[in-house]
N, CA, C and O atoms as a GROMACS GRO file, in nm:
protein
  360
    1UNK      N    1   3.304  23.519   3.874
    1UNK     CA    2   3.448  23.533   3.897
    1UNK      C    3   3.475  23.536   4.046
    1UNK      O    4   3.405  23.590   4.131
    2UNK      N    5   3.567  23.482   4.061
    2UNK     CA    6   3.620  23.494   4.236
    2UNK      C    7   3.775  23.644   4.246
    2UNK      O    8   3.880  23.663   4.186
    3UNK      N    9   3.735  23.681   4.305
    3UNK     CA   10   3.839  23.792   4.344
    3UNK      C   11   3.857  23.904   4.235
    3UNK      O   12   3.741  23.934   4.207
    4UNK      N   13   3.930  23.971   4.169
    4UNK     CA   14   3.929  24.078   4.113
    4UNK      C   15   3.909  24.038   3.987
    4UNK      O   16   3.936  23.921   3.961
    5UNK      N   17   3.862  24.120   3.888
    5UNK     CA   18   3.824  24.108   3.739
    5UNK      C   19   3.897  24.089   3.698
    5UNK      O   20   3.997  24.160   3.713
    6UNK      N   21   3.898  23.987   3.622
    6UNK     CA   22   4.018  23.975   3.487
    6UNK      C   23   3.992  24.040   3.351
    6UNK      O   24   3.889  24.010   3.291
    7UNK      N   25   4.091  24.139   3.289
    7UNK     CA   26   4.091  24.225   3.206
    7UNK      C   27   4.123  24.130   3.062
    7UNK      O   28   4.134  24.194   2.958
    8UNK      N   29   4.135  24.006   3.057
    8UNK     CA   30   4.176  23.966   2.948
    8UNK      C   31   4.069  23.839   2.908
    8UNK      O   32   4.118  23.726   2.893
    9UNK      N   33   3.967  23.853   2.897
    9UNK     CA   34   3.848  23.763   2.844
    9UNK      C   35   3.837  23.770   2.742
    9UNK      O   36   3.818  23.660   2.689
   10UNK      N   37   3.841  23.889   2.648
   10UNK     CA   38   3.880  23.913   2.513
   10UNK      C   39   3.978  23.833   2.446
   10UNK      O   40   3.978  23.809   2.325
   11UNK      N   41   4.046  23.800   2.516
   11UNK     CA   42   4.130  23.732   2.436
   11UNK      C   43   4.100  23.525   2.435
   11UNK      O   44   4.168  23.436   2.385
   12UNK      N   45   4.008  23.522   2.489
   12UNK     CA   46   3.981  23.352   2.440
   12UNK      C   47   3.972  23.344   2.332
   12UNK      O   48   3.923  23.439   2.272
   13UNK      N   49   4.013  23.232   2.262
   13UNK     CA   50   4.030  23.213   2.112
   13UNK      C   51   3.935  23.063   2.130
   13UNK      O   52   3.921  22.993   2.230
   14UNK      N   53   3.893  23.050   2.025
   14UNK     CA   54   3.838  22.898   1.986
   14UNK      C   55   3.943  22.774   1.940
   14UNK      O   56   3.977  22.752   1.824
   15UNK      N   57   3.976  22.718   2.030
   15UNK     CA   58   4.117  22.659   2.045
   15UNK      C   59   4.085  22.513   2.034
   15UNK      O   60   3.978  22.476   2.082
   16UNK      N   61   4.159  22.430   1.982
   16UNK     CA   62   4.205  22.313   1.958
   16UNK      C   63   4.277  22.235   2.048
   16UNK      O   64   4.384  22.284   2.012
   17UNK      N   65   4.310  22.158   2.130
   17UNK     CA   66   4.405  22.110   2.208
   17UNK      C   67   4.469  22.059   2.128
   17UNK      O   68   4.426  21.984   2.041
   18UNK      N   69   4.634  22.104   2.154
   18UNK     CA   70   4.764  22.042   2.031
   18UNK      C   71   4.789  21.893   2.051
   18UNK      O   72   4.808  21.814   1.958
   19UNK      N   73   4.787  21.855   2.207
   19UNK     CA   74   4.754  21.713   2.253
   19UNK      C   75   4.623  21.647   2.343
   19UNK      O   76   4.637  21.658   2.465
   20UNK      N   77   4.525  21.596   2.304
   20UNK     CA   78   4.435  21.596   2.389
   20UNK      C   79   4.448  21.455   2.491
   20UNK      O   80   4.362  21.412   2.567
   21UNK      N   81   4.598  21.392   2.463
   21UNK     CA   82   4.563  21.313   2.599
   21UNK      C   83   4.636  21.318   2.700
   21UNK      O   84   4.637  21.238   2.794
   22UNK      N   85   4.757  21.494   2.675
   22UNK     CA   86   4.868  21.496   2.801
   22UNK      C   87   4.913  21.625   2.758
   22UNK      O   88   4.858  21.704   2.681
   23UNK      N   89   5.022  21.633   2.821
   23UNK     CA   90   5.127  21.750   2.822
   23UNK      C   91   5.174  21.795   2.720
   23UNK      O   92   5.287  21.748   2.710
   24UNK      N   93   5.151  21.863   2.632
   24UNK     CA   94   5.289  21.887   2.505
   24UNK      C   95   5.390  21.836   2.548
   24UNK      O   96   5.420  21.717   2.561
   25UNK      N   97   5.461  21.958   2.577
   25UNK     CA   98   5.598  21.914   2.623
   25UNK      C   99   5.651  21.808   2.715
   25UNK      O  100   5.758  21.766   2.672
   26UNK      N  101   5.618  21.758   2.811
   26UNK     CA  102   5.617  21.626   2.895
   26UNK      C  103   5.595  21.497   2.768
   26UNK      O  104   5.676  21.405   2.759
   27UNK      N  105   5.493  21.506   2.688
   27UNK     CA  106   5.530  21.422   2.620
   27UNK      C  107   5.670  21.368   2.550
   27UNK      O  108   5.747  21.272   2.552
   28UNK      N  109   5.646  21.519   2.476
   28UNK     CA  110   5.802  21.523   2.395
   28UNK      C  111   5.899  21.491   2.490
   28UNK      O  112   5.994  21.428   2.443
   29UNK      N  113   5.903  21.511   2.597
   29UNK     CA  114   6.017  21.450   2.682
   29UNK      C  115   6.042  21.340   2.733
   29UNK      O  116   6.149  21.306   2.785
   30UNK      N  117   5.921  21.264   2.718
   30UNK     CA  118   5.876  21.136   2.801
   30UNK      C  119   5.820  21.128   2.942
   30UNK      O  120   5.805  21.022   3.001
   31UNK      N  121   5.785  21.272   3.003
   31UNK     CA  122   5.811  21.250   3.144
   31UNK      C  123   5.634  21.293   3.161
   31UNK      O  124   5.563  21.342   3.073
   32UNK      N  125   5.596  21.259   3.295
   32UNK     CA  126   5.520  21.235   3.386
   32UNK      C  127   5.456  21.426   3.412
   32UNK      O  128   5.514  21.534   3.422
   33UNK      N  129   5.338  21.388   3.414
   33UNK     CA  130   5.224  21.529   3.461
   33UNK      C  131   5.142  21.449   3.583
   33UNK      O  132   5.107  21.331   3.588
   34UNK      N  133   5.117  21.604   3.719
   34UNK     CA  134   4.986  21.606   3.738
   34UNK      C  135   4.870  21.594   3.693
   34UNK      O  136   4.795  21.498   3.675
   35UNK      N  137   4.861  21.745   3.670
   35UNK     CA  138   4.720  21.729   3.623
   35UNK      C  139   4.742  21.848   3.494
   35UNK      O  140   4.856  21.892   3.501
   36UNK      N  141   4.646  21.922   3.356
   36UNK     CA  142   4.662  21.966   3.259
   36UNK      C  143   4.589  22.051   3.271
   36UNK      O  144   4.486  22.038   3.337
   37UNK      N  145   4.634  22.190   3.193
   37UNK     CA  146   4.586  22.283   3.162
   37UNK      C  147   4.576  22.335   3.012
   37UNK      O  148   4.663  22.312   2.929
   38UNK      N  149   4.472  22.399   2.989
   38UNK     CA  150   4.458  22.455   2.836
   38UNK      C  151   4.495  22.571   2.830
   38UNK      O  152   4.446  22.645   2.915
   39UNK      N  153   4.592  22.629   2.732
   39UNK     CA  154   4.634  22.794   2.680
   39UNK      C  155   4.504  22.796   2.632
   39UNK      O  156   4.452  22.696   2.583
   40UNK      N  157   4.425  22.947   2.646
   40UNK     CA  158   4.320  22.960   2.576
   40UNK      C  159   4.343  23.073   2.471
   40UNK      O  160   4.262  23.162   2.446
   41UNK      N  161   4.455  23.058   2.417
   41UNK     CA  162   4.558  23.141   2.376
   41UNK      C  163   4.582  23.071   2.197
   41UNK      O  164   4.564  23.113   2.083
   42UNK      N  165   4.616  22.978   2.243
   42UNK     CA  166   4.688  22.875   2.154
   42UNK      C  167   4.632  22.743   2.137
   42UNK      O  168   4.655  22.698   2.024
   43UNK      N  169   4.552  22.650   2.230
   43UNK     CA  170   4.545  22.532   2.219
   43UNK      C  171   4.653  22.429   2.282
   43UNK      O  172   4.650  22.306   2.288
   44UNK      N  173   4.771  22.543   2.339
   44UNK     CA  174   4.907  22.450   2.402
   44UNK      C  175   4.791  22.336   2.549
   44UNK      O  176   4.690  22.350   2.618
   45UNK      N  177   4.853  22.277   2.533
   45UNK     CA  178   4.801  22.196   2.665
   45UNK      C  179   4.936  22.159   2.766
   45UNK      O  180   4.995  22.057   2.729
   46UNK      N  181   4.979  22.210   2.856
   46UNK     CA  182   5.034  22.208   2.947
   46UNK      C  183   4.999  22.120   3.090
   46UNK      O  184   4.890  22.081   3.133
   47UNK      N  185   5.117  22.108   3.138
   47UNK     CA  186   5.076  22.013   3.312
   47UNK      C  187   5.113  22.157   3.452
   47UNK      O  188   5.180  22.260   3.451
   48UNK      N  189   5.053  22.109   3.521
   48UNK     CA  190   5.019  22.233   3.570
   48UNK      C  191   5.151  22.288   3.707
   48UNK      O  192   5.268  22.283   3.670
   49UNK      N  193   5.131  22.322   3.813
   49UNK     CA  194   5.246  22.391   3.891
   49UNK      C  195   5.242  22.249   4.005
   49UNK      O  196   5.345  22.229   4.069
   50UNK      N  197   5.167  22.189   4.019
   50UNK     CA  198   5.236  22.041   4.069
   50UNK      C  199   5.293  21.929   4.014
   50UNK      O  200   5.340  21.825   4.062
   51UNK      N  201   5.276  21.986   3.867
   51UNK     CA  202   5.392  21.877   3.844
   51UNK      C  203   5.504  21.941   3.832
   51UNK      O  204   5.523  22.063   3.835
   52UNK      N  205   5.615  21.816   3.813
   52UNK     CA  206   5.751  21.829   3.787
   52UNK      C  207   5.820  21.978   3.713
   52UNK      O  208   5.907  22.060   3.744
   53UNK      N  209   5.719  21.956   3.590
   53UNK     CA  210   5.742  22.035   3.495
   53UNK      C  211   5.724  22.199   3.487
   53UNK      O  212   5.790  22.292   3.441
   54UNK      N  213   5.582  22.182   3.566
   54UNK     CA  214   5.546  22.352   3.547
   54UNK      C  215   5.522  22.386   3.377
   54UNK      O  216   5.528  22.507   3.356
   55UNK      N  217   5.507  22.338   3.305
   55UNK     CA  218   5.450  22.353   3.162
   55UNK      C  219   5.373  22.469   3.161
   55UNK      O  220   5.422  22.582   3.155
   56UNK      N  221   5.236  22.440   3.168
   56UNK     CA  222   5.160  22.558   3.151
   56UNK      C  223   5.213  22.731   3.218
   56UNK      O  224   5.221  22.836   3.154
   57UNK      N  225   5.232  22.716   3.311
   57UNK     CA  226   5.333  22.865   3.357
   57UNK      C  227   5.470  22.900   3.288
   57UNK      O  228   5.523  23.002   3.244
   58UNK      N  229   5.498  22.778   3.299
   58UNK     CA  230   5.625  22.814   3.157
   58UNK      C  231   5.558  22.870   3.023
   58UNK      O  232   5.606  22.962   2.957
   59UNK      N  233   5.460  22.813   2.996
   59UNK     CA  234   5.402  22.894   2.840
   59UNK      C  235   5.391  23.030   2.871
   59UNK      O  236   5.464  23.120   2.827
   60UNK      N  237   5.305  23.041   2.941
   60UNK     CA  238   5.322  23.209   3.001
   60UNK      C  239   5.367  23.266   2.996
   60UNK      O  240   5.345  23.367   2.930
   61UNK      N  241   5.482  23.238   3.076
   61UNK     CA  242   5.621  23.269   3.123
   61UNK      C  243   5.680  23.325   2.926
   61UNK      O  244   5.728  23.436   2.904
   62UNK      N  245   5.664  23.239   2.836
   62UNK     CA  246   5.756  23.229   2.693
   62UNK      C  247   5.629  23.342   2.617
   62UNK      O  248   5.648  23.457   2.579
   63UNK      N  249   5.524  23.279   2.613
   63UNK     CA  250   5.457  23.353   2.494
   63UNK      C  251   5.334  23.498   2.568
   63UNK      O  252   5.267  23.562   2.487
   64UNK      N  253   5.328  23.516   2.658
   64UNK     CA  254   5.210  23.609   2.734
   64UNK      C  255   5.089  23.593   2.754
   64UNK      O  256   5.002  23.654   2.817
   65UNK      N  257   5.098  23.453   2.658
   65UNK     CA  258   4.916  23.452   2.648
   65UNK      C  259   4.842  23.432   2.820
   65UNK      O  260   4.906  23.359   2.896
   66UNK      N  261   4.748  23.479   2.860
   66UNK     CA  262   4.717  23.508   2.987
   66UNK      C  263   4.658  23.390   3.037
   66UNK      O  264   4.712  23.352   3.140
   67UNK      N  265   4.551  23.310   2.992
   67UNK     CA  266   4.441  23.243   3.027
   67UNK      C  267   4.524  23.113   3.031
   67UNK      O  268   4.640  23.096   2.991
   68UNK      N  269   4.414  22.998   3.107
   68UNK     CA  270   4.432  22.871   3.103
   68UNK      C  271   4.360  22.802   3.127
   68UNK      O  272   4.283  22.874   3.189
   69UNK      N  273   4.310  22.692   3.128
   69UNK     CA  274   4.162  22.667   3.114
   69UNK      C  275   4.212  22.529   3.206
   69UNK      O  276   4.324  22.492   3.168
   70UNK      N  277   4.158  22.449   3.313
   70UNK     CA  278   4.197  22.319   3.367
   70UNK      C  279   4.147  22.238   3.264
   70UNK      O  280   4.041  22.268   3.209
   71UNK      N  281   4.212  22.135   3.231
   71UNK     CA  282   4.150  22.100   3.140
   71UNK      C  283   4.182  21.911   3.148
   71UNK      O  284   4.230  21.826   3.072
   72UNK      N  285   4.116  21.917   3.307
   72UNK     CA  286   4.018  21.803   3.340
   72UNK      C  287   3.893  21.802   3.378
   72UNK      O  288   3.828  21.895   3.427
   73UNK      N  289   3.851  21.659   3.344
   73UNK     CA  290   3.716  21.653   3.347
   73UNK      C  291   3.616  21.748   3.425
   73UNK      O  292   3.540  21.836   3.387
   74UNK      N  293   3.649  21.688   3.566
   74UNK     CA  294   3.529  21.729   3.670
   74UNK      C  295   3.527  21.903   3.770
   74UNK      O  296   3.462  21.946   3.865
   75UNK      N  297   3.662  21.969   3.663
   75UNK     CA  298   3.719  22.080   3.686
   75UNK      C  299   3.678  22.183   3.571
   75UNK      O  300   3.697  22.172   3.450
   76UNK      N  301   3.606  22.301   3.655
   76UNK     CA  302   3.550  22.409   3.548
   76UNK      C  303   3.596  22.540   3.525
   76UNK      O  304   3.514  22.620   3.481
   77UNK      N  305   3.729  22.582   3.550
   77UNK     CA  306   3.763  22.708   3.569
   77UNK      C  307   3.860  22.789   3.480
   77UNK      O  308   3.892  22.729   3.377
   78UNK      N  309   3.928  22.939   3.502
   78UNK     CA  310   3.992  22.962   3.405
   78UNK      C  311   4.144  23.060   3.520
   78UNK      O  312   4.138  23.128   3.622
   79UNK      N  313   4.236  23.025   3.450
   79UNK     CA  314   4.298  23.102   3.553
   79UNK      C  315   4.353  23.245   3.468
   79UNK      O  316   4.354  23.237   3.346
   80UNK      N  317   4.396  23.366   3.529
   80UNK     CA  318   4.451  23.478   3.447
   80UNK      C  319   4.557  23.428   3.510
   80UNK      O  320   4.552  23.369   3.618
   81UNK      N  321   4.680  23.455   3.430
   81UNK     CA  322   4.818  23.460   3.517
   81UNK      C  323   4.847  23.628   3.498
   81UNK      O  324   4.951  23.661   3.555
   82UNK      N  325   4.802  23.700   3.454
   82UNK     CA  326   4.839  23.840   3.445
   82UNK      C  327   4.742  23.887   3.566
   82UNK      O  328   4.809  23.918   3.665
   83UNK      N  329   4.613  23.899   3.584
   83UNK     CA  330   4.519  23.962   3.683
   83UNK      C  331   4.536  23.839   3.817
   83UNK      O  332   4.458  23.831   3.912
   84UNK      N  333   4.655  23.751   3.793
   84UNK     CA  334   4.595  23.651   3.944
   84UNK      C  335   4.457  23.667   3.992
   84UNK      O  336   4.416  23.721   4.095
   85UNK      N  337   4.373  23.591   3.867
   85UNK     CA  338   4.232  23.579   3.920
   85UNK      C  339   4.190  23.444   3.848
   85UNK      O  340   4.252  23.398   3.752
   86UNK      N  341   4.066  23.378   3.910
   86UNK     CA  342   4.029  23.256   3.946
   86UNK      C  343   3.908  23.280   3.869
   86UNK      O  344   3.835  23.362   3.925
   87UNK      N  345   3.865  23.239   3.764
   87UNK     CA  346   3.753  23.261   3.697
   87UNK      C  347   3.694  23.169   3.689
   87UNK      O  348   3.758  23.078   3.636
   88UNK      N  349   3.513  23.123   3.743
   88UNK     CA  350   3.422  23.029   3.747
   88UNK      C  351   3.302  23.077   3.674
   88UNK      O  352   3.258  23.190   3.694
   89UNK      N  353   3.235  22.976   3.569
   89UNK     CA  354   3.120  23.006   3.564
   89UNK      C  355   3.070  23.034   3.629
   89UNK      O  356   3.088  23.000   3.745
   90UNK      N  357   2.972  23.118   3.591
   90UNK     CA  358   2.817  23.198   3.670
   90UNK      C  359   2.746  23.031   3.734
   90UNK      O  360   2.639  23.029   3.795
   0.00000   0.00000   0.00000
């Protein structure tokens, strides 16, 4: 982990991505993502705080679930939005 512990690891669920080739919601809208993130909450797949949209922080923002997983390729990490902490594999 980088910077302070995140208190909510307990809560990863074995999740599904609801869309595995984009945005939920950006889809449904037609519009354009950066880059994607996974609820590890839900399976929501969101676009992240450079895009347009802000998706994934908006889920947050609606349902509490904490975690988010990047969820491109060559990217390995997890973010808390409750502990603002940066979680990397060992």
């Amino acid at each position: 982990m980088v910077g302070s512990e995140c208190t909510h690891l307990e809560q990863i669920a074995e999740v599904e991505p609801q869309t595995p080739t984009g945005c939920t919601a950006c889809l449904a809208l037609g519009d354009t993502w950066v880059h994607l993130r996974l609820c590890l909450g839900c399976g929501f797949v969101g676009c992240c705080d450079s895009s347009p949209n802000q998706h994934a922080t908006h889920h947050f923002e609606e349902t509490g679930h904490p975690l988010m997983q990047s969820f491109e390729r060559a990217e390995d990490w997890i973010w808390c939005y409750v502990d603002k902490v940066l979680i990397k594999p060992a």
